[in-house]
C-alpha positions as CSV (number, residue, x, y, z in Angstrom):
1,X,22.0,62.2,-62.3
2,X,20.2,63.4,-65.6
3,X,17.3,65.8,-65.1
4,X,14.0,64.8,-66.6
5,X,12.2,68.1,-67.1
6,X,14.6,70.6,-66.5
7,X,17.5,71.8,-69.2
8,X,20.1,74.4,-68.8
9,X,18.0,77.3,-68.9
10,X,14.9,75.8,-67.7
11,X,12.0,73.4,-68.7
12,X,11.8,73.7,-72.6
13,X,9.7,72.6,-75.6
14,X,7.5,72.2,-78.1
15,X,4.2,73.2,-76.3
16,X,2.1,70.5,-75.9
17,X,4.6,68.6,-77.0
18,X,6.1,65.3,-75.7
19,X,7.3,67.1,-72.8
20,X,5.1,70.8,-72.2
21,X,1.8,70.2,-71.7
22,X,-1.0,71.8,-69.1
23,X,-0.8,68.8,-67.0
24,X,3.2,69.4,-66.5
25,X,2.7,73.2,-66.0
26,X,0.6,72.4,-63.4
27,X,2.5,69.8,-61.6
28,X,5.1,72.3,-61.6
29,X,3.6,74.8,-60.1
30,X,2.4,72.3,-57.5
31,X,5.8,71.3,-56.7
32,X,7.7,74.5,-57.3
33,X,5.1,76.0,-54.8
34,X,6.1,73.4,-52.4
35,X,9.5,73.8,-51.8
36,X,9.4,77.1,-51.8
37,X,6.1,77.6,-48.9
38,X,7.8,79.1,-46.6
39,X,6.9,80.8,-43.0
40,X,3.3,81.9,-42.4
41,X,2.9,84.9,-44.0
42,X,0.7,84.4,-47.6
43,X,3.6,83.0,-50.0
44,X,3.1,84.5,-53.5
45,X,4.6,83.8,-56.6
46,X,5.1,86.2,-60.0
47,X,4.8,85.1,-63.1
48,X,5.9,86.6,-66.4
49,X,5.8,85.4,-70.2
50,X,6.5,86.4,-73.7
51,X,4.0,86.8,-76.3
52,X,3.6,83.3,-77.5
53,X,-0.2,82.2,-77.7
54,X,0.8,79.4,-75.6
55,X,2.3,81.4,-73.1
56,X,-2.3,81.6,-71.5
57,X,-2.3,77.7,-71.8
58,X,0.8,77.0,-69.1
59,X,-0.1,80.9,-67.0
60,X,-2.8,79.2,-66.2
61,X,-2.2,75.6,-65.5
62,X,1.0,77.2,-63.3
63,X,-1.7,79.5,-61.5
64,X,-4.1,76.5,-60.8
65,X,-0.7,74.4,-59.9
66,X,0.0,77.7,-57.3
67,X,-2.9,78.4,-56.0
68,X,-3.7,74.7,-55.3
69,X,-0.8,74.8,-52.7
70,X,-1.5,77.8,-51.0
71,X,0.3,80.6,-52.9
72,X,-1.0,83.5,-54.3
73,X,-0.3,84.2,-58.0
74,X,0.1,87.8,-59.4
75,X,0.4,87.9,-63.2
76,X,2.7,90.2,-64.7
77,X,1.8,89.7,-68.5
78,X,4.3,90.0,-71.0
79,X,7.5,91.0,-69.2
80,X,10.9,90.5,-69.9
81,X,12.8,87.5,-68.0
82,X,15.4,90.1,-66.4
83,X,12.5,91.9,-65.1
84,X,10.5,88.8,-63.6
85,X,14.1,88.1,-61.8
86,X,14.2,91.8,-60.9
87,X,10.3,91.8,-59.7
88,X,10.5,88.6,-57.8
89,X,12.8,90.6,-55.4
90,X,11.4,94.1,-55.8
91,X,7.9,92.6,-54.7
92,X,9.7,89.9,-52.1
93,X,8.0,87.1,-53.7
94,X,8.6,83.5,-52.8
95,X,9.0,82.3,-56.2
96,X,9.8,83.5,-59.9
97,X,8.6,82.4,-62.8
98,X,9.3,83.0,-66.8
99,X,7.0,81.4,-69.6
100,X,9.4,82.1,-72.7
101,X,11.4,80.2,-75.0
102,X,13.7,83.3,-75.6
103,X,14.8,83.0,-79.3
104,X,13.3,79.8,-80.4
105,X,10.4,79.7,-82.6
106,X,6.7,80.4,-81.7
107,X,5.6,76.7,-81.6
108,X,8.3,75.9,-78.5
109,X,7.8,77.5,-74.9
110,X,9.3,76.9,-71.4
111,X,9.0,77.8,-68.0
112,X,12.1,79.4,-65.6
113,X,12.1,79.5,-62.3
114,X,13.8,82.2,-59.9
115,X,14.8,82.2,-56.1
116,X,13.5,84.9,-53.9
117,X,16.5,86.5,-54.6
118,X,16.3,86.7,-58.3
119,X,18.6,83.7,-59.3
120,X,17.9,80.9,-61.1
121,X,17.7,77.7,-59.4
122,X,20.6,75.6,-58.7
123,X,20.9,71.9,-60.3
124,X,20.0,70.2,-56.5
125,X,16.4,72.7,-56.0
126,X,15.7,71.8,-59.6
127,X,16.4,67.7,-58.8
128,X,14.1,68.3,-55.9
129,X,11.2,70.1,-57.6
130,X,11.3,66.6,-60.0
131,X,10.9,64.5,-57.5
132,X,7.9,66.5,-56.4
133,X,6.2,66.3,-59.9
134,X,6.6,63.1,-59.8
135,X,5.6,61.9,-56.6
136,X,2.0,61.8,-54.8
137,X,1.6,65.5,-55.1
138,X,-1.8,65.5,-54.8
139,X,-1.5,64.8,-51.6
140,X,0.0,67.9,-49.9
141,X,-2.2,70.3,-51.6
142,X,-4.2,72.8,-49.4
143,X,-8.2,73.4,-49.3
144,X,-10.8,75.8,-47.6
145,X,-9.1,79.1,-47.1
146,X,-5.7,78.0,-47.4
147,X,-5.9,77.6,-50.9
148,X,-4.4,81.1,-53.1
149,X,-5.7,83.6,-54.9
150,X,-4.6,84.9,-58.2
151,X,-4.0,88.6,-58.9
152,X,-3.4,90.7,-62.2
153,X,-0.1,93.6,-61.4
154,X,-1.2,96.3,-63.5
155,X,2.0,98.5,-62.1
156,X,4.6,95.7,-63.1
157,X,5.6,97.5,-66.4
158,X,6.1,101.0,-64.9
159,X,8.0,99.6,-62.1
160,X,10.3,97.8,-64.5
161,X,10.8,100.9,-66.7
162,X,11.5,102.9,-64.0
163,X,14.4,100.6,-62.7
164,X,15.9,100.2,-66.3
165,X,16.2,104.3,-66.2
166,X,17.6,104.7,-63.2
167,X,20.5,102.7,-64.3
168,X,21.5,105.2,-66.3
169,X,24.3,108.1,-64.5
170,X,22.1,110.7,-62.7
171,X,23.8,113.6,-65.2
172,X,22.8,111.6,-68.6
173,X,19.5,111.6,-70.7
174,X,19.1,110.2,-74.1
175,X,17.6,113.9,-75.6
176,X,18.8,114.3,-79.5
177,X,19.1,110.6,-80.1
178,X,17.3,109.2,-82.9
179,X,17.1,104.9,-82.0
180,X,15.4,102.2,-83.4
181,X,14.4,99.0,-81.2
182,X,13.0,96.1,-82.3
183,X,11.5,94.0,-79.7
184,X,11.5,90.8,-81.9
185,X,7.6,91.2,-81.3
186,X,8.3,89.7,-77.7
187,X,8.6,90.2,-74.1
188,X,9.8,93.3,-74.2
189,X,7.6,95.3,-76.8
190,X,5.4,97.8,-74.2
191,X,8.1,98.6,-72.2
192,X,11.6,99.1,-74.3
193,X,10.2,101.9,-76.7
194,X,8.3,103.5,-73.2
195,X,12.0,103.5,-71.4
196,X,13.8,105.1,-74.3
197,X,11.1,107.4,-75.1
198,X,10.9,108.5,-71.8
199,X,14.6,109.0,-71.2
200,X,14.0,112.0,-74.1
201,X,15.1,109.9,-77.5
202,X,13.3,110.0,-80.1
203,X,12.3,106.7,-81.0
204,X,11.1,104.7,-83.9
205,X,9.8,100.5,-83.0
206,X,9.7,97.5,-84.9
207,X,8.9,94.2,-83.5
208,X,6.3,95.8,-81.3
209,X,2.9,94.1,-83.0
210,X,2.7,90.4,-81.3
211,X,0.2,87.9,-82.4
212,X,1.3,84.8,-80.7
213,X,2.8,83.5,-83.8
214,X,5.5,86.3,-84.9
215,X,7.9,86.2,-82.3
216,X,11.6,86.1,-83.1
217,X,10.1,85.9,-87.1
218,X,12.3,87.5,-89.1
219,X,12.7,90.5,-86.2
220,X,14.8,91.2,-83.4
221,X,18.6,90.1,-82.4
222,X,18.7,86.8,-84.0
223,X,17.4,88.9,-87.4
224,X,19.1,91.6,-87.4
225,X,18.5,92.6,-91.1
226,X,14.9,94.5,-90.6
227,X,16.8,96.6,-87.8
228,X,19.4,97.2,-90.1
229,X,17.4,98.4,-92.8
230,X,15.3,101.1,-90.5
231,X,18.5,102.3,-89.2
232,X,19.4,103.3,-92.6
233,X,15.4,104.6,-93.5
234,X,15.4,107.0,-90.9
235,X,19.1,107.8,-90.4
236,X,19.0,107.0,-87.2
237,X,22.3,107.2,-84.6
238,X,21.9,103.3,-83.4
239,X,19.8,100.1,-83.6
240,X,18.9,98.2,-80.5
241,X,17.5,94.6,-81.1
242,X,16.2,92.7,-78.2
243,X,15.4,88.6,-78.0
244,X,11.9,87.3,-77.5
245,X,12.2,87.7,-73.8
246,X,14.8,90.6,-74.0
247,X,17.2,89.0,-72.1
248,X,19.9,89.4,-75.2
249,X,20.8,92.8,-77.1
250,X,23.1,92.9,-80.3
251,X,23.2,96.7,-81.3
252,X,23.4,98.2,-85.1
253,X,25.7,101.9,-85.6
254,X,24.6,104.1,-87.8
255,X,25.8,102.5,-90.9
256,X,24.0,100.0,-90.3
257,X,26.5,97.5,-89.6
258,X,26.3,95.2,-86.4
259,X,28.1,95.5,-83.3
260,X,27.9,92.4,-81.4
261,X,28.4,91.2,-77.2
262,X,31.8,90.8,-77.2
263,X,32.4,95.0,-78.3
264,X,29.1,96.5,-76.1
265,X,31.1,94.2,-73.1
266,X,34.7,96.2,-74.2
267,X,32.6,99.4,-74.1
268,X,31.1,98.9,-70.8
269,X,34.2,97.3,-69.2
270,X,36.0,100.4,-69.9
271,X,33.3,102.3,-69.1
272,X,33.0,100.8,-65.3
273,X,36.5,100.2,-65.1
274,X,37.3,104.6,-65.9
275,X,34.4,105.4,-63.6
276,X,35.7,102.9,-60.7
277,X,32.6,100.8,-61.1
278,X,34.4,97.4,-62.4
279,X,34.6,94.8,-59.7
280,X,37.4,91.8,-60.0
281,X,39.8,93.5,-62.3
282,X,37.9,92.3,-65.6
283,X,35.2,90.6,-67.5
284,X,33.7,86.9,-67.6
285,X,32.8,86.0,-71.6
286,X,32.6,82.5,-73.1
287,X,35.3,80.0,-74.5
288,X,33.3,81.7,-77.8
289,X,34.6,85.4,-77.5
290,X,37.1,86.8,-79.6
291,X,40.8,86.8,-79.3
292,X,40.1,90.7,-79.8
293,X,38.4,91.2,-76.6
294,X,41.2,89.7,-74.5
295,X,44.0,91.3,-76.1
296,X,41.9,94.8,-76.5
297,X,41.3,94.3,-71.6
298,X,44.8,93.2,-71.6
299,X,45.7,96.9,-72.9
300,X,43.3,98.0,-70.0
301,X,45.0,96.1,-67.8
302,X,42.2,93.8,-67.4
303,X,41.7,90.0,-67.3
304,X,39.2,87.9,-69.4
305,X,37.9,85.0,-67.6
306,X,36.6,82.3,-69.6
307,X,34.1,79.6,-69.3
308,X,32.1,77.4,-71.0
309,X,29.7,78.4,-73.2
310,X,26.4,79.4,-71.4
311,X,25.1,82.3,-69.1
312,X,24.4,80.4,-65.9
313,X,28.3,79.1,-66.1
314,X,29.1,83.2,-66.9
315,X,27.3,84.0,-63.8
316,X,28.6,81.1,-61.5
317,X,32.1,82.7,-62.5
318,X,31.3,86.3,-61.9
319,X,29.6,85.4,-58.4
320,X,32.5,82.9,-57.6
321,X,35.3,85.6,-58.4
322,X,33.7,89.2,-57.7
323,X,33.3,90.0,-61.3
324,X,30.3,92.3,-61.6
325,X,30.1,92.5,-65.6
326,X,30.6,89.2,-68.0
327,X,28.7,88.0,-71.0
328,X,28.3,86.0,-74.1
329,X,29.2,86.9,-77.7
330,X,25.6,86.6,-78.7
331,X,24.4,89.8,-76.6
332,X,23.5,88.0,-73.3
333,X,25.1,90.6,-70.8
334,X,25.2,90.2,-67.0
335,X,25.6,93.6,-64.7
336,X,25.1,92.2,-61.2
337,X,24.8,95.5,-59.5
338,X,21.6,95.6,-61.2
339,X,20.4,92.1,-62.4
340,X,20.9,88.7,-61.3
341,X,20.2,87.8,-65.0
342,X,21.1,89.1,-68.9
343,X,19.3,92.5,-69.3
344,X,19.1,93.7,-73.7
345,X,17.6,96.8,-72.3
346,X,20.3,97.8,-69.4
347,X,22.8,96.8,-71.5
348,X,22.1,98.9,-74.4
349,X,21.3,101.8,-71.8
350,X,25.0,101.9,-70.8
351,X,26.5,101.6,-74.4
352,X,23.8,104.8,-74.9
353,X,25.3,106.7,-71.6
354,X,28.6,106.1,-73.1
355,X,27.7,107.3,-76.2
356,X,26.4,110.6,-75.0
357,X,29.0,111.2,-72.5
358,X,31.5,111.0,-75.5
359,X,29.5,113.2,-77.9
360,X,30.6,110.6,-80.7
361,X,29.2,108.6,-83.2
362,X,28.2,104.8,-82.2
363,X,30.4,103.3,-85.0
364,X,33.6,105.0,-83.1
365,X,32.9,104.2,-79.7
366,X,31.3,100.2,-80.6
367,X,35.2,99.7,-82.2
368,X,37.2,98.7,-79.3
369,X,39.0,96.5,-80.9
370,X,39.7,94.3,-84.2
371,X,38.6,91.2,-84.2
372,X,40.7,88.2,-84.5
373,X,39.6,86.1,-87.9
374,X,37.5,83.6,-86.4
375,X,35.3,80.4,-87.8
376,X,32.6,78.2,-86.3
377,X,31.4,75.3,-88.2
378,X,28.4,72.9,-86.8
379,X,29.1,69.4,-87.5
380,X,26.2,66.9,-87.4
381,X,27.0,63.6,-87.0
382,X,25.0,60.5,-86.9
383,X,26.0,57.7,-84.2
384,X,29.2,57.5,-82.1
385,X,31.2,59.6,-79.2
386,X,33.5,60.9,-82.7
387,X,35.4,63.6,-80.4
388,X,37.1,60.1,-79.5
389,X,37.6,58.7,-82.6
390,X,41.7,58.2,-82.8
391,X,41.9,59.9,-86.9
392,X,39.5,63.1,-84.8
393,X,41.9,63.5,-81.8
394,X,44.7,63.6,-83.6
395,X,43.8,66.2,-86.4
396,X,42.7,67.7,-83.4
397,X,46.4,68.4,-82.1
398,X,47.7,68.8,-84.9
399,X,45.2,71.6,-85.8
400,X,46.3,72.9,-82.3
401,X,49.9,72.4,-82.9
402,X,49.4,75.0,-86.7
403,X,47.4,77.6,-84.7
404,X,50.2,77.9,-82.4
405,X,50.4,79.9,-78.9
406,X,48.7,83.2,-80.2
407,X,45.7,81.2,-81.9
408,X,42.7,79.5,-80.2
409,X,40.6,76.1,-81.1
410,X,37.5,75.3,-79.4
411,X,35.6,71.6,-80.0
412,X,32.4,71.7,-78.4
413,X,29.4,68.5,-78.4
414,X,25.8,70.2,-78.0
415,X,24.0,69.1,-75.4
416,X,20.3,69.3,-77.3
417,X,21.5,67.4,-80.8
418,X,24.1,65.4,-82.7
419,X,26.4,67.8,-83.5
420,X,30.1,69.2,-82.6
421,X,30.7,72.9,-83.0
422,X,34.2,73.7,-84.3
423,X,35.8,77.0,-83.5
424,X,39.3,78.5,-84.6
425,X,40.5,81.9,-84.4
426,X,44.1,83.5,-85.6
427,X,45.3,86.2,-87.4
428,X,46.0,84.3,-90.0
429,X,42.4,83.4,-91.8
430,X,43.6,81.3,-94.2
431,X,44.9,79.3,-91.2
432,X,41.6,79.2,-89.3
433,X,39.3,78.1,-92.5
434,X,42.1,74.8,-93.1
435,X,42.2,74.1,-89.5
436,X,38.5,74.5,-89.0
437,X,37.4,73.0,-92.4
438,X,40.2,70.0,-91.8
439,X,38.3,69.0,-88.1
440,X,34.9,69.1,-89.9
441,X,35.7,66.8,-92.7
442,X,37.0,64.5,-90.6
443,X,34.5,64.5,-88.2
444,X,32.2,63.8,-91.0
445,X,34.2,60.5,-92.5
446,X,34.1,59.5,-88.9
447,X,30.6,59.6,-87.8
């Protein structure tokens, strides 16, 4: 059955939109609450968010929606969604919660929820918890003393940046490194540039001045370009970029040239793997990885398990198979010995370890492997199911049939819009731009 509030990563959208609005927020927070009271002790819930100004409209409508059931609510402020996930369990919370639209724009928010044990919700709690918004909530709320209290953490952000360094190997500091972060002027902008600092680099921020409208603007790991370009001002030996909510990293070398997820997850499966740390014999990535990856483990003698394109299906993999490291092309990196979650900061900290372990630059130990010649083209279409046109399925095979055994095509729908994402990949480019540019124009006559 089709959710009505909640997507794949969450409730999302324009704030005060058609869908997020105050009264929503609070409902949530009424029903979330609900069906996660539990026992007699004082249930509490944590609550994070980026920097968007919207993020103080739905804190608060979530608080009044908390407290009206009987939890207490302890604010975190702006706090990065791996560390709500990581906090919600550190502080044995009842409930999670993350206001962020991660790399969207300003205008658009959302809310995520986490178990007590730092997971997201499953597709049944989340069915549940829409049932409860809208029912006759008001109903089962609490009064008198039973209703909660709400509380401001002040120690949330230390507590957080002392976990991310204790991550690191006991024998490792980041002393003599020179590293730019940009924080995408986001979640993660107070306590990135502390961490690094205080792990001895010397360290120069962008991204860190939020003003509720600059978020992801032309910053951080979707923008890579003003992280490039400080790399190369201050000659510094790497770039970290973070989301808005820090949950992504994409790292720049020295050059200045961009090293994306699929090398910092070659790096730190060889890493784990040489230090007897890699769980399940290999990696989870995305149908979206590159060929270069898989062949690069093979050598390793590691696997590459694949799933569809998104973290929650990564993590369902690497929980269902005793993986402990997987990811996604774009920089969202899951370590479950220490998250339950992607972590930009964690991630980059054991590309760094690496990096001073070896005593080389980031450019050599960021180049794993080659990567395979690979395309992705985003079709829009306007009406129709064209994946089952007859003319569409059979270029389809036949595009297939040319990239042969030791090539890959992916055909994708999105589930937010009209459009069908078309990926090849071969070592012969020519090859993937006519397979890949074929699909697309005939998707197009099509639809």
């Amino acid at each position: 059955m089709a959710r009505k509030y909640f997507g794949t990563d969450g409730i999302r959208g324009l704030a005060n939109g058609d869908k997020l609005t105050p009264e929503l927020a609070m409902r949530v927070g009424m029903a979330a609450g609900l069906k996660f009271v539990r026992g007699d002790h004082r249930n509490r819930v944590v609550i994070g968010k980026d920097t968007r100004r919207s993020g103080y409209m739905i804190e608060n409508a979530l608080a009044a929606g908390f407290t009206a059931v009987g939890m207490d609510v302890y604010f975190l402020g702006p706090m990065p969604t791996p560390a709500v996930a990581m906090l919600t369990r550190s502080l044995r919370a009842d409930l999670g919660v993350m206001i962020s639209a991660s790399h969207n724009p300003f205008e658009d928010n959302g809310i995520k929820l986490f178990r007590p044990d730092g997971y997201k919700l499953s597709d049944e709690v989340e069915h549940e918890i829409e049932d409860l918004i809208d029912g006759d909530i008001y109903r089962q709320l609490e009064q008198g003393r039973d209703i909660g209290r709400a509380h401001r953490d002040e120690a949330a952000q230390t507590r957080y940046i002392e976990f991310a360094k204790r991550t690191l190997p006991k024998n490792i500091d980041l002393t003599g490194l020179r590293i730019v972060i940009d924080c995408a002027n986001g979640a993660g902008y107070k306590v990135a540039p502390v961490a690094l600092w205080e792990l001895g680099a010397e360290v120069f921020a962008i991204g860190v001045e939020p003003d509720g409208f600059n978020i992801n603007d032309k910053v951080g790991s979707t923008a890579p370009e003003a992280l490039r370009a400080k790399v190369r001002e201050v000659r510094a030996d790497i770039g970290i970029a973070l989301d808005g909510d820090a949950d992504r990293v994409i790292i720049v070398d020295e050059t200045g040239e961009v090293v994306d997820g699929d090398q910092l997850m070659a790096v730190i499966a060889q890493s784990w793997h040489a230090r007897g740390m890699l769980k399940g014999d290999g990696i989870v990535a995305t149908v979206m990885s590159n060929l270069g990856l898989e062949r690069y483990l093979t050598t390793l003698g590691l696997q590459l398990n694949r799933t569809q394109v998104g973290d929650r299906y990564v993590l369902e993999s690497m929980r269902a198979n005793g993986f402990n490291v997987g990811g996604e092309q774009s920089g969202h990196i899951i370590m479950s010995d220490y998250t339950t979650t992607g972590d930009g900061l964690i991630a980059a900290l054991q590309l760094l370890s690496v990096v001073k372990e070896a005593g080389i630059r980031v450019s050599d130990v960021c180049r794993r492997f080659e990567r395979v010649p690979q395309k992705l083209t985003s079709v829009r279409y306007k009406t129709g199911k064209p994946l089952e046109h007859k003319l569409v399925v059979q270029v389809i095979a036949e595009g297939r049939d040319r990239l042969g055994k030791d090539g890959r095509l992916v055909i994708r729908e999105s589930g937010t819009e009209p459009v069908v994402r078309v990926m090849a990949e071969s070592d012969d480019a020519g090859l993937v731009d006519a397979v890949v540019d074929q699909i697309a124009t005939t998707i197009k006559q099509v639809a």
